[in-house]
Structure formats: C-alpha cells, structure tokens
C-alpha positions in Angstrom: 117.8 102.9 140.8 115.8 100.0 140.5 112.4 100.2 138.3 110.1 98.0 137.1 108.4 99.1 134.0 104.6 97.8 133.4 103.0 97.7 130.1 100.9 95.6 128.4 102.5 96.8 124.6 105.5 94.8 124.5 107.7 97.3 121.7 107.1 100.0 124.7 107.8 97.8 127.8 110.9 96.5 126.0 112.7 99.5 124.7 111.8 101.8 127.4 113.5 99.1 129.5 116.9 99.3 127.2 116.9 102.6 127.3 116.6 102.9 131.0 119.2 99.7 131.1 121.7 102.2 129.1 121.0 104.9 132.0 122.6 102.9 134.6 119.3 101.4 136.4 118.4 98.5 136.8 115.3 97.6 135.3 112.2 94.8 135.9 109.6 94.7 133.5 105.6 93.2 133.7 103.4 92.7 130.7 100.3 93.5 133.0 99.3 95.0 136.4 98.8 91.8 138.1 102.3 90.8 137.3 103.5 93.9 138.2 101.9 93.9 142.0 103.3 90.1 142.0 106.8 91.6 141.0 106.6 94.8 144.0 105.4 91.8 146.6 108.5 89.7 146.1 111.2 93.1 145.4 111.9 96.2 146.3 111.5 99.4 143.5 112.4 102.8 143.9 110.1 103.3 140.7 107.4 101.6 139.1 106.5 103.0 135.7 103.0 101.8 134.7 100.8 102.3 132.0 97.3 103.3 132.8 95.4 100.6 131.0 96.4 96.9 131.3 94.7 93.8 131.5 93.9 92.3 134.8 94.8 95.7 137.2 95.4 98.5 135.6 97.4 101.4 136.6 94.8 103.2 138.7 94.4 100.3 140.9 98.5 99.2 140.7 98.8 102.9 142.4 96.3 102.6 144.8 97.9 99.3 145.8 101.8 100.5 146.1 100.3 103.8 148.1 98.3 101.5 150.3 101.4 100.6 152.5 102.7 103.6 154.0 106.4 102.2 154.5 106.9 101.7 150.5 109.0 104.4 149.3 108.3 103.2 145.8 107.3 106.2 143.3 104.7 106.1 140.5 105.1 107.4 136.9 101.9 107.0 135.0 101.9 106.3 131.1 99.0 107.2 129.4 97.2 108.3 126.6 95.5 111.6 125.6 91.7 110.7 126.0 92.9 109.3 129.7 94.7 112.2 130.7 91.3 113.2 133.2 92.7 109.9 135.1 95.9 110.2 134.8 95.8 113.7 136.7 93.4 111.8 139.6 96.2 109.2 139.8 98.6 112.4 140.6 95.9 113.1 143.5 96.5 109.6 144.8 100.1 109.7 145.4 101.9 109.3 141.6 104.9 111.4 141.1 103.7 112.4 137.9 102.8 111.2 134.4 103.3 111.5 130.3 101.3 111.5 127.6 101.4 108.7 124.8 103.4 108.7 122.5 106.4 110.1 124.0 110.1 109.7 123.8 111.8 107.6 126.2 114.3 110.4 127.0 111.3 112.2 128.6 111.6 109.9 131.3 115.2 110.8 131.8 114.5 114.3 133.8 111.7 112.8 136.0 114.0 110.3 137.3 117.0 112.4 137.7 114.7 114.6 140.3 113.6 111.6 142.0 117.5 110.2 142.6 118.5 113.8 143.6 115.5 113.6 146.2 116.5 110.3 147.2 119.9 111.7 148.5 120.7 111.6 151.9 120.1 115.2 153.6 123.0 117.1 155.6 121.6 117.2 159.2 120.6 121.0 158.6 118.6 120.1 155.7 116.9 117.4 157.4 115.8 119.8 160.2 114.4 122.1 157.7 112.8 119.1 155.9 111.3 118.1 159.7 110.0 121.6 160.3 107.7 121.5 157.0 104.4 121.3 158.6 105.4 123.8 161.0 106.1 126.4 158.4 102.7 125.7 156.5 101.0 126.1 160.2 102.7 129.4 159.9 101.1 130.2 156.4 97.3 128.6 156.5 96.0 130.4 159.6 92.5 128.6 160.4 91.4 125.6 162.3 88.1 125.4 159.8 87.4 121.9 158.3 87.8 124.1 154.9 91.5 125.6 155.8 92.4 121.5 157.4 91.9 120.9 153.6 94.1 123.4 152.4 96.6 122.2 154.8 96.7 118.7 154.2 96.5 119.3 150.6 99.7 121.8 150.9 101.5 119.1 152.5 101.1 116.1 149.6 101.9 119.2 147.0 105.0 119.4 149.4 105.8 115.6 148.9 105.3 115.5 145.0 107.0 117.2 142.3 103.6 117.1 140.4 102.2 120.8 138.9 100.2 122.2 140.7 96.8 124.5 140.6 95.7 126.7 142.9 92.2 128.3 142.6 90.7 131.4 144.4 88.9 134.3 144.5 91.1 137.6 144.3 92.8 138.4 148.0 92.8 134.3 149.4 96.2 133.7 149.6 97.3 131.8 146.7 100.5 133.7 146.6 101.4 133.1 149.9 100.6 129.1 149.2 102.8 129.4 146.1 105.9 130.2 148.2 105.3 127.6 151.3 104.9 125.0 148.2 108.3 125.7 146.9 109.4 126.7 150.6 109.0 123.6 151.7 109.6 121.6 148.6 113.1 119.5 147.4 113.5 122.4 145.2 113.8 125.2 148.3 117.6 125.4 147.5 116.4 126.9 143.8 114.7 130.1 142.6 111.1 130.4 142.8 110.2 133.0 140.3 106.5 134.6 139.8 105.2 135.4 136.3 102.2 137.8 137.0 100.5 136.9 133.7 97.8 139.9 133.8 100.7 142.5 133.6 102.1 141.8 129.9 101.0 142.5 126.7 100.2 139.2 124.0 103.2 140.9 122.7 105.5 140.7 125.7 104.3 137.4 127.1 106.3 135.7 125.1 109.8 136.6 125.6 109.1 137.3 129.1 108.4 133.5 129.5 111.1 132.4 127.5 113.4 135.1 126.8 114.8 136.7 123.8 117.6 137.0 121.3 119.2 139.8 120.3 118.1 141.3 117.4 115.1 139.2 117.7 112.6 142.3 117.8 113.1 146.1 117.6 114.8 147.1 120.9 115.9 143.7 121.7 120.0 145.3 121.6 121.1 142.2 123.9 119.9 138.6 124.5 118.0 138.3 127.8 116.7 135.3 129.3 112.9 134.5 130.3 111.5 133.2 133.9 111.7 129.5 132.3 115.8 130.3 132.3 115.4 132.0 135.3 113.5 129.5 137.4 115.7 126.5 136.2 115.7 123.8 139.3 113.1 125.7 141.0 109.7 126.5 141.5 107.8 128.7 138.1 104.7 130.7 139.8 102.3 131.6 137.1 99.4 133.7 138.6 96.3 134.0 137.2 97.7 131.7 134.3 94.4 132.0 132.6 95.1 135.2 131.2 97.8 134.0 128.7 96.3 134.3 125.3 95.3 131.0 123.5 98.2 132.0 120.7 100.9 131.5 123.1 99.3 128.1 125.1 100.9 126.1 122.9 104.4 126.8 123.5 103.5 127.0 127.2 102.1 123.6 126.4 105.3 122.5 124.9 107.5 123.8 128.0 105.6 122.0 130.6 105.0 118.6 128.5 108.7 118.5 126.7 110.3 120.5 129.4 112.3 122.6 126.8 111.6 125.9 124.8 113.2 128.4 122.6 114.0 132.0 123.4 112.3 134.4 120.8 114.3 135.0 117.8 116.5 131.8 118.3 116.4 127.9 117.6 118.4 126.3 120.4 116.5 123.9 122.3 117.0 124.4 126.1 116.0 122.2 128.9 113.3 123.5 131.3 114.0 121.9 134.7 111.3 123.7 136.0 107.7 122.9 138.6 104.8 125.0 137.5 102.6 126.0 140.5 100.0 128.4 138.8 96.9 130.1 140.0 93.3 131.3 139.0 90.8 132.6 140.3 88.4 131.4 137.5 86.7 128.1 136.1 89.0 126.9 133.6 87.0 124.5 132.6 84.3 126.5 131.9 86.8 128.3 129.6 87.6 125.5 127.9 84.4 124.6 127.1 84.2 128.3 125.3 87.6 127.7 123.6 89.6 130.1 125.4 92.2 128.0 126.9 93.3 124.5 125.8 92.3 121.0 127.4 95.2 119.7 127.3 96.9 122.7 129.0 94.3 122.3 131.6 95.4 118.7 132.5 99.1 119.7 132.7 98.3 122.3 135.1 95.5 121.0 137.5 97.5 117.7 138.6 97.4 118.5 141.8 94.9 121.2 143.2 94.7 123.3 146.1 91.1 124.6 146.3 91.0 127.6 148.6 88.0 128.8 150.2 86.8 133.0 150.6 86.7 134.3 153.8 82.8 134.3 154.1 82.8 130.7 154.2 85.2 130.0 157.0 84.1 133.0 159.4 84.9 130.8 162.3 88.4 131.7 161.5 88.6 135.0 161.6 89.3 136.0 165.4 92.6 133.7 164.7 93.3 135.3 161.4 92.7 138.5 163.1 95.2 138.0 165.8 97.8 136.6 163.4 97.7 139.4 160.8 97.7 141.9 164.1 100.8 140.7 165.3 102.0 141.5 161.2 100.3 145.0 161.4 102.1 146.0 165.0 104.6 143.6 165.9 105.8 144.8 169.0 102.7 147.0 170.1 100.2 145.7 172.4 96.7 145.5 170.3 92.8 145.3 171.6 90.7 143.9 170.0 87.3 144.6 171.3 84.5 141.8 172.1 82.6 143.3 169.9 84.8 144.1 166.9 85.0 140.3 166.8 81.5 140.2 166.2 81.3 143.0 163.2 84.6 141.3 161.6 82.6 138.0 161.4 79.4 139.1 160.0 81.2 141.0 157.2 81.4 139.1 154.1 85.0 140.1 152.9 84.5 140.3 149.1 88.5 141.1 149.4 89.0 138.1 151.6 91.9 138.2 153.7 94.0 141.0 151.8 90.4 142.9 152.6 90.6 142.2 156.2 94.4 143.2 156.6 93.7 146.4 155.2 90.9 147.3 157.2 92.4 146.3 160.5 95.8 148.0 159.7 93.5 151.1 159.3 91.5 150.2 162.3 94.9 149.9 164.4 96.1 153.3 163.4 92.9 155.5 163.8 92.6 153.8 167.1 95.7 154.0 168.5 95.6 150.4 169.0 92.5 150.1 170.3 89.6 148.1 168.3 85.8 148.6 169.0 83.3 147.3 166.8 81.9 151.0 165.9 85.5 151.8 164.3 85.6 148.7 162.7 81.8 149.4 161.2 83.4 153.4 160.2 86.4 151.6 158.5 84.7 148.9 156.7 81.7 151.3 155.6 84.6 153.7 154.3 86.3 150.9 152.5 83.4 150.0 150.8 82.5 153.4 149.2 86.3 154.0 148.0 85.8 151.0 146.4 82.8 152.2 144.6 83.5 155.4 143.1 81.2 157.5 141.0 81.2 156.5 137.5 83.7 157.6 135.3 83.0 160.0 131.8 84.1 158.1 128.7 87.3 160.3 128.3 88.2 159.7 131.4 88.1 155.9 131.1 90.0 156.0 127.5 92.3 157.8 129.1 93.0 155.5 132.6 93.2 152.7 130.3 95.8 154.0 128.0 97.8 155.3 130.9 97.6 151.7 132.4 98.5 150.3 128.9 101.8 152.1 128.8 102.5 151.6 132.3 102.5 147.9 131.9 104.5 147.3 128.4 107.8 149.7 130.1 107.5 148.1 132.9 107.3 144.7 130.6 110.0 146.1 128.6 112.4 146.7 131.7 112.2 150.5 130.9 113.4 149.7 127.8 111.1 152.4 125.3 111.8 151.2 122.4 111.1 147.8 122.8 107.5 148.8 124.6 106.8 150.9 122.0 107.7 148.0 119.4 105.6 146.0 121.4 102.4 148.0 121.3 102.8 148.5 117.8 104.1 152.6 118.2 106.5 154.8 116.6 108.8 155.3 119.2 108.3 159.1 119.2 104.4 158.8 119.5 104.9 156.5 122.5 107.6 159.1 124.3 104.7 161.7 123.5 102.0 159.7 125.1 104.1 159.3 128.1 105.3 162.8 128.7 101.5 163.2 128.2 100.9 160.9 131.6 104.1 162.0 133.3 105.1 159.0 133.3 108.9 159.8 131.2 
C-alpha cells in the first residue's frame, strides 16, 4: 500500500518509515501537517499515519481535511500521546480508522494495516451484495423513525465502516445486544466469530481464564488447557456486555489485550496475537466510575472510540406503534394480530422501565390471553400484573443469604463448564463442601 507517514519528530517519522519500507509498502513521509495535506493534494494514499500534534495543521484538522472529500478512500491512523488520548478517540468519531498511544512499537502498526489491505480486497459478487444490503439489515434491527433511533442508525452504519472499538451504552432491555451483532453482521469481519463475554456472570476468579483461557495444571481442576473468548473470537468481533463489571484487578491485562493485541493464557507465558474488535456495552456512566477509581481511564478511551448512545423507550414513544407491529410479527408470525386503537394509546403512555425487552413481554402475554386480540383494558391488566411480579414482598434475611448463595454456585459451574472442581477452586471451597451446598439447592 502506499502511506505517507506525518510527524513532526524526525527519529519517529524516519524509522517508522523503514520499518514500514521493510513491510513491502511504499512509504511518503511529512515533517508537519501542512506538508502532509500538500503531499495527499499532489498523490494518492491508501493510509496516512499522522501524529496528532504538529506544527502548522495538526492531525485533528489533517483528518478533517482528507474526510472532507467523500471520494478519498484514504484511511487515518492517529499517533498520539497519553494526555491526548480524549482527542484521539474524537478523531475516531470523525472518520480515523483508529489510533495508538505514544510510545509504541512500530510492529503495532503491522496488524492495523494488515486489516486495512484485507478490506481493501476486491469482494466476490455474493459478498458484495451482502456488503450492499448493509443498511437494509440495520433497518431490520433499529425499528423507529424517531430523530433519537435516526442517530442510532447512522451511528451503526460509521461503526460498520471502521474497525474502531466500540461502546454501546444503555439502560437494561434497549437493545444493545441486538446492535452488537448487526455491528459485526454487517462488518469486514462477518466471515469471523462474534463471541459474547457476559461479564456479570463470572466470578473475579473466573474472569480471567474465561477471557484468555487456561493451561493445564494452571489451577486446581484445570486437567486440560482450554482457550478463552480472545482465542475464540480471533478475526472476529469480541462482545463484552456490561464490561464495567470486570474488577479493576483484571483491567490491566484487559488493557494490555486491546492496546498490544496479545495476552497470555492463565498459567502460561506464550505471547499470542489478539486479532480481535471489542464492541462492549454498559449501561452505566463510566466516567463517573472513573472519577471514583473503579475502572481505569485509560481503559475508558480504548473502549469508547466510537459510541452508540441508545435512547429508553420513554423517550422515543413516537415509536412504539412501529415497534409494536415489528415485535408482533416476532411474537405470531403467521397469525393475524389486532391491535386495538386504544391499546396504542396505553402502550404509549407507559413508561417502560424494561424498555423494549419490557414491551415484548407484555405484548407476547397480551397476544395469548387475548387470542390475538389487543384492547387497551388487557394491555392496562397485563402491564399492572407485570409491575407487581416485579415488585415482590420483601424477602426475610435467610431467605436473601440463601438466593444469593444459590446464585453464587450457579454461576461459578456454569463458569467452570460443569466442571466442580474447578468452581469450587474458584470460590475458594473444599470440593466436598461445595458438592454439599449444591445437593443442598438441587442443583447436582
């Protein structure tokens, strides 16, 4: 490929160009922005790799300038320091392909480049209809004609283009699964896996090898080496939901992953190669839990390069008769369904604190008591009924100790692949006490 490498620190500019020489491009360099926009008017570059500060234009406004033009094809790779990285992740907003952090080894350039030559590659005819019928299959997925939802969509379809991480932040029952999956669906990666890590459902002890896997031997009931969603994910798409549960003691080999692109399994000390794109979700302020020390900064500006903000269901009610229909035609595909005047009228003055996982369930409920008929006093029953199962009668203090020890063993086997041992390692048991407390809960 041809690149043109702009940087105002000469032993950088000149050794990243080597190095990139020694890869087979062929490589321009500029020793300011100005230069730089000079060099892209006069030549053609599949990839400009700029630094964020320079003299004259810097890399903010170098960006801005190549993304200007429509019909450049000409990707952006922003260098930059630490205490820029807040810019660096608005210049993945405007258009750049992605960016690394100062100081950094020229071979971290290597993978980002190899991604952008593979998507540079021309497409069998099938794959270019599939590429083609992108927007259509995000249509498919954010239902809404809101100004709020027109966000989403556009903002869906510029994660599609980039290869950038992405974060996706919602309240609880939104969607942000569903986004996860047209992102990658609809991605260069689609041909790869596109794993989910639910991070809520392990242990701090599990988390661990469940991300990157495990050697044998490497813990008790570890009897055979297993690899983690990292290894499992490689070329694809990594989904980690509700990523701001991970505990800060293990953020910094997450850190490492997505900043290095290579990890260890647990118990071992060969480096592997992550080839991964992290799409991860939350449905809280990050920031806000930065500021209390309970996830890292720098973490935060891997994740939130790019950032799908998706509104609750209460604030875009003029999309709930469409919403309505479409999760219908889910609930009873090939059953005719009414849906009363005036059951339109209660679904939009509800406020959905379940948002649209709420509003499935209630109208899958509706559909059946009504033998497909939907009136607005059923929906006004169903809603009502909803409401109090989800606000049962307080619980006696036995009765919560023992719910959330039954949930605690629950999800280290199910961590542990239904392996005993290792859950019992895990939660610090003998193995015989934790066979006990699951005969206990019935749950041998």
């Amino acid at each position: 490929m041809r690149i043109l490498v702009a940087d105002d620190e000469k032993m950088k500019r000149v050794t990243l160009a080597q190095d990139l020489a020694d890869q087979g491009h062929e490589v321009v360099t500029a020793a300011d922005g100005l230069e730089a926009l000079e060099r892209l008017k006069a030549e053609r570059f599949d990839v400009v790799i700029t630094d964020l500060k320079m003299p004259k234009l810097d890399g903010i406004e170098l960006l801005k300038q190549i993304k200007r033009d429509p019909t450049v094809d000409t990707e952006v790779i922003i260098m930059t320091a630490y205490g820029s990285i807040p810019l660096a992740v608005e210049a993945g907003k405007l258009g750049a392909y992605d960016f690394v952090t100062k100081p950094f080894r020229n071979e971290d350039i290597f993978p980002l480049l190899a991604q952008i030559q593979a998507a540079r590659r021309p497409c069998p005819p099938g794959r270019r209809a599939t590429l083609e019928s992108a927007s259509e299959n995000i249509d498919q997925t954010v239902i809404g004609q809101s100004a709020a939802m027109q966000r989403v969509r556009r903002m869906i379809e510029i994660c599609v283009r980039s290869d950038a991480n992405v974060l996706l932040y919602g309240e609880t029952g939104t969607g942000k699964d569903l986004i996860a999956a047209a992102i990658h669906r609809n991605s260069p990666r689609r041909a790869c896996p596109f794993v989910k890590v639910g991070c809520t459902l392990f242990p701090s002890q599990l988390i661990e090898s469940e991300l990157y896997g495990h050697e044998r031997g490497s813990f008790t009931g570890a009897d055979q080496r297993r690899p983690g969603r990292f290894e499992l994910a490689e070329g694809g798409t990594l989904y980690l939901d509700d990523v701001d549960d991970i505990p800060m003691e293990h953020q910094a080999k997450l850190l490492r992953a997505i900043e290095e692109k290579i990890f260890e399994r647990v118990g071992g000390t060969t480096p592997i190669r992550a080839n991964v794109r992290i799409v991860a979700s939350t449905k809280k302020n990050l920031l806000e839990k930065v500021a209390c020390g309970t996830f890292r900064q720098d973490l935060y500006y891997r994740l939130d390069v790019l950032r799908v903000n998706i509104p609750p269901l209460r604030e875009r009610r003029e999309d709930i008769p469409l919403l309505a229909q479409h999760l219908l035609r889910r609930i009873a595909p090939d059953q005719p369904v009414s849906l009363e005047a005036s059951a339109v009228e209660v679904l939009q003055r509800h406020d959905w604190p379940g948002n649209v996982r709420e509003l499935f369930h209630v109208l899958q409920r509706a559909y059946l008591v009504g033998s497909g008929v939907i009136s607005g006093d059923l929906l006004l029953a169903e809603i009502d009924g909803l409401s109090q199962h989800l606000s049962p009668a307080p619980c006696s203090f036995q009765a919560t100790i023992q719910k959330t020890e039954r949930e605690l063993l629950e999800s280290a086997l199910q961590a542990a692949g239904g392996n005993k041992n290792a859950a019992a390692a895990a939660l610090g048991m003998k193995p015989s006490t934790f066979r006990d407390k699951l005969a206990k809960y019935g749950l041998l």
